[in-house]
C-alpha positions in Angstrom: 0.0 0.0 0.0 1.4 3.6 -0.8 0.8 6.6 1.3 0.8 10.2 -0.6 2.0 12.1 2.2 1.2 15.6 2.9 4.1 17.2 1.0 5.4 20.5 1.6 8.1 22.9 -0.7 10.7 23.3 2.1 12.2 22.4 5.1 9.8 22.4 8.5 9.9 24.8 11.2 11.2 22.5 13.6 13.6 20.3 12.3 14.4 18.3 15.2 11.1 16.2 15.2 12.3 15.2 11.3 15.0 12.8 10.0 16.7 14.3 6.7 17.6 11.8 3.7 18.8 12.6 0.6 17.1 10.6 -2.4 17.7 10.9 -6.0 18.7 14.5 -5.4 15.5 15.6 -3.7 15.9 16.5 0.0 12.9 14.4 2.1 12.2 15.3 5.4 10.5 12.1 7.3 8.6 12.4 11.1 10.7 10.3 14.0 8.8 7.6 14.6 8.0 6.8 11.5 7.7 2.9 11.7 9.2 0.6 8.2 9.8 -2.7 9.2 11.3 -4.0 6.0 12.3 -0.3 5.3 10.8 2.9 3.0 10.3 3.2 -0.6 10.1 6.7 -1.6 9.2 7.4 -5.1 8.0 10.1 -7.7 5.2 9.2 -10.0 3.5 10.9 -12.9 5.0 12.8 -16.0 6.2 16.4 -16.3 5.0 19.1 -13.8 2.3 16.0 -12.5 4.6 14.2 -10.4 3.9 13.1 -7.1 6.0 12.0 -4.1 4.8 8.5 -3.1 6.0 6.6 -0.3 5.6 2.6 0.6 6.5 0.6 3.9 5.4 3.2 6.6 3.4 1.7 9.7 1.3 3.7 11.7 0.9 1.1 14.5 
């Protein structure tokens, strides 16, 4: 199942409640506690200006 997270341009206000990765030359800014038991697949789908930021293998539980 893939989650379209709320996705904003920029870092958050308070960056000590987010982890920081690097992917594909995008900056991604993930919540701690974000639970991935067999890990995260972030991803951008779509064509042209119609791409969206899709990520698999977050838990909420």
């Amino acid at each position: 199942m893939s989650i379209r997270p709320a996705v904003y341009a920029g870092a958050p206000a308070d960056l000590k409640n987010f982890l920081t990765e690097q992917w594909n030359g995008l900056k991604v800014y993930l919540q701690k506690g974000i639970k991935a038991s067999r890990g995260l697949d972030i991803d951008l789908v779509g064509f042209g200006p119609f791409k969206q930021l899709v990520v698999d293998g977050v838990q909420n539980y």
